[in-house]
Phi, psi and omega in degrees: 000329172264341184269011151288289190231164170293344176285339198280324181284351191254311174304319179291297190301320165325293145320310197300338179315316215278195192283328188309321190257355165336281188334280195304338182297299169302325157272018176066032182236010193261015180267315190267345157286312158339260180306350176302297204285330189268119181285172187270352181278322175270342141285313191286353177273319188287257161219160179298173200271352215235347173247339153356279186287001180289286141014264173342275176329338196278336191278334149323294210288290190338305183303269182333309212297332180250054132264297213314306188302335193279311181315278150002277201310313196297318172288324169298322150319297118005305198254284203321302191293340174278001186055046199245100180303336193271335178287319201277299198290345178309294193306292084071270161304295159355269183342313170299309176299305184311309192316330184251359123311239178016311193054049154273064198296323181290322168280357193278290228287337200284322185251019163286309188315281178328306194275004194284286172343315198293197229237121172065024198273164187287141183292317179298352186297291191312273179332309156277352143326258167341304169282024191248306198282323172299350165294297200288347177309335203233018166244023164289136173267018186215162174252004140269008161286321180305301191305301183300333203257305182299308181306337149315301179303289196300346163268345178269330176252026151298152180066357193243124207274332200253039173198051182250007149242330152300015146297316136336297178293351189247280197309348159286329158281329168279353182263344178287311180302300180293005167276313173320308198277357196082009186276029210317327179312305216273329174274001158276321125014273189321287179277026170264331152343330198217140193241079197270013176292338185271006184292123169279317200278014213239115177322164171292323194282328163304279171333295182303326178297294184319283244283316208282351136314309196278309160286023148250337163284328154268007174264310176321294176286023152077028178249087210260012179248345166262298159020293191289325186310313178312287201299333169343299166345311196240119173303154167280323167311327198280332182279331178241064213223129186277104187285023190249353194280318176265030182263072181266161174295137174266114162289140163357087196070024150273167198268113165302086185284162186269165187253146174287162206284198173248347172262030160255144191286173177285157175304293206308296189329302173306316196305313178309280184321326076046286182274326198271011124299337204264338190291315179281352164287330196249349177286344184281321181268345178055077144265107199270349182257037134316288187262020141266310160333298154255026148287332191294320189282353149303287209279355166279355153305108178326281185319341175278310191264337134326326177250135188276324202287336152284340168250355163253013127287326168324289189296008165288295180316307175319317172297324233247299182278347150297338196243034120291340160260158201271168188282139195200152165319313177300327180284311188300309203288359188250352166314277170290347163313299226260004164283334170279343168326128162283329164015258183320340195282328182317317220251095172277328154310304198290326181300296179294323166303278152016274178307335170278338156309324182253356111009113143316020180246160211275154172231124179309138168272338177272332167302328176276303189285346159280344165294306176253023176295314178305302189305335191282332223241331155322282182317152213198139149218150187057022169101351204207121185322133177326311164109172157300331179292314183292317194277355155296322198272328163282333151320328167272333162322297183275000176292318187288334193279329180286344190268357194258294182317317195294299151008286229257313191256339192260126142289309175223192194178128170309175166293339221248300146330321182284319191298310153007265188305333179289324204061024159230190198278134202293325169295327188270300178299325186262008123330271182307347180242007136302300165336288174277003136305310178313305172259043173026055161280340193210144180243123170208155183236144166252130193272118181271354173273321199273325212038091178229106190261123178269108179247109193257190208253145192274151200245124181287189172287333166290302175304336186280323199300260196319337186289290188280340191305299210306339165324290180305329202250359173266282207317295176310352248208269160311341186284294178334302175272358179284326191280347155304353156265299183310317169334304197258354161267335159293295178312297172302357172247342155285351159315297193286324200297296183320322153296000000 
């Protein structure tokens, strides 16, 4: 009968609906008359033995599935008005499974919806419903059937506090999905939907991975002010926080935190994810004692400073963006840290650059940059070279540590000398010493008629204090004494009048 035409298995498959053929239908047995029945020249032209029996099978499950769902919904009913959780969610699931044993997908979305809906249903019912069904996501044979069964899930526990983190968890997974697709807009959108710093019940390492998803998804699309806005969120302290000290017995009517999934990383992990999101938020702003600052805290990871092959590029980088960044209090103190480092002795260059910095001495610039141009040039963040901006920006590092040296031996100094010792242009120099006044790195005055630079020493708040008291105790001082003259000039001329 099959081996004439392809209509005749369409005929067939068709028949089998009517009542003559229920019986075998039930008995599961109209698959192995098939195929019994099917020549191998007509498979192999057609179809194979194995979507044969999908074919088949499907026309079995279709019968059944909507008596069974139907027995099912009226006992789920039952147990619901009767208040019985364990029957109801019994039921619940039951439902679920068939569909998907069935591989009924459209129907699995139709009765998540329905039973979400019904008049009174118990939250735990709901609750494992969904979390039944979030099983099944990743045995969809397709991604939009995938998409459609999370955008199901994901309408049923909006608005519902006891299934708010598998919501999380579903919307994370669809944003996972429109970045495989290029949708970067929409899937960063997407997690932004949810504010799981307020989840109680949701682990910490959980909480942190989302967020620090959601500020890599706004770096990606270039939105580096809600970035910042993200990471704000996550304490720094948290990373170095002992997680076996906070593992307590949960008391009585407290929030039952959930154990985190297993493919989130550990706090050591995060922390790393973590600061290297954070390198590229500050590489945007070319903050260079930023990103040294959390280059350090990377190279302050135990699994890091164990592996040699891993912390001596770091500290490089730590080197590299320190002595890139302009002079400040913060820089001098991170200065001498990684100068105390043993470290630092592997890498002996970096070591010596480093000491010319805190050297009181003028430094060639063309003598440092032939020296260090390869390494400089080398280096790489993020995947990508330091560039010309940067090696601009270290030529004004040393402009500024010389103009700092000059500071320490001169009061003063011509314009024309200084441009000398700088090895720039008298215009270029009072730039550069315009500059560092400005951003009050230095207290200096320039007489511009004499071309004269006055340099003086800068002063806290205790010294301008201890400055005018001496001031005040000179004036009163001089007050005194003026009036112990007129005192004495009074007296002596009434003296002579009386003679």
């Amino acid at each position: 009968m099959l081996c004439c035409v392809c209509g005749s298995f369409l005929f067939l498959v068709e028949y089998s609906r009517s009542s003559s053929l229920l019986p075998l239908l039930h008995a599961r047995s109209l698959t192995s008359m098939v195929m019994a029945m099917v020549p191998p020249c007509y498979s192999a032209l057609m179809f194979s033995k194995s979507e044969l029996m999908v074919l088949l099978d499907f026309q079995v499950n279709a019968e059944n599935l909507d008596v069974e769902i139907e027995q099912l919904l009226n006992a789920e009913k039952h147990a619901r008005l009767a208040g019985d959780v364990a029957a109801t969610r019994n039921a619940v699931t039951e439902i679920l499974r068939l569909c998907f044993e069935a591989r009924a997908w459209n129907t699995l979305n139709d009765q998540i919806v329905l039973l979400s809906k019904r008049r009174g249903q118990i939250k735990q019912a709901i609750t494992a419903m969904v979390q039944q069904a979030m099983q099944y996501i990743d045995e969809t044979p397709h991604i939009e059937i995938r998409i459609k069964l999370i955008e199901t899930l994901e309408s049923v526990c909006n608005g519902k506090i006891y299934v708010e983190i598998e919501r999380a968890r579903l919307i994370k997974n669809l944003a996972k999905i429109k970045e495989e697709q290029g949708l970067i807009v929409e899937a960063a959108d997407l997690m932004q939907k949810v504010a799981v710093e307020t989840f109680g019940a949701m682990a910490k390492t959980e909480k942190i991975a989302f967020i620090l998803e959601q500020v890599r998804l706004c770096l990606d699309r270039q939105d580096y002010v809600r970035a910042q806005i993200l990471s704000r969120k996550i304490s720094t302290r948290v990373f170095d926080a002992d997680v076996s000290k906070e593992k307590k017995k949960a008391k009585e009517g407290d929030n039952v935190v959930e154990e985190a999934p297993a493919d989130i990383p550990s706090l050591p992990e995060l922390k790393r994810i973590y600061y290297e999101l954070m390198i590229r938020y500050y590489s945007h702003k070319k903050d260079y004692l930023e990103i040294c600052r959390c280059y350090k805290a990377i190279y302050e990871i135990p699994s890091v400073k164990e592996n040699t092959t891993e912390w001596i590029p770091i500290l490089r980088k730590i080197c590299w963006f320190l002595v890139l960044s302009p002079h400040d209090p913060m820089q001098s103190s991170l200065l001498n840290c990684i100068l105390e480092d043993r470290n630092l002795s592997e890498i002996p260059n970096f070591k010596l650059l480093l000491k010319q910095l805190v050297t009181m001495e003028v430094i060639q610039w063309t003598t440092l940059w032939d020296s260090y141009k390869d390494e400089f040039e080398n280096e790489n963040i993020l995947g990508e070279n330091l560039g010309a901006e940067p090696e601009e920006d270290l030529r004004e590092r040393v402009i500024e540590h010389n103009i700092l040296v000059i500071s320490e031996y001169y009061a003063r100094i011509t314009l024309k000398r200084l441009a000398e010792l700088l090895c720039l242009s008298v215009q270029e120099a009072e730039k550069h010493l315009s500059d560092m006044v400005v951003s009050k790195a230095l207290v200096a005055k320039i007489d511009r008629p004499m071309g004269i630079v006055f340099f003086q020493r800068a002063k806290d708040s205790n010294d301008v204090l201890n400055s005018w008291a001496a001031n005040l105790e000179s004036l009163l001082d001089l007050v005194e004494k003026s009036c112990h003259q007129i005192h004495k000039e009074t007296m002596v001329h009434k003296a002579a009048l009386k003679v």
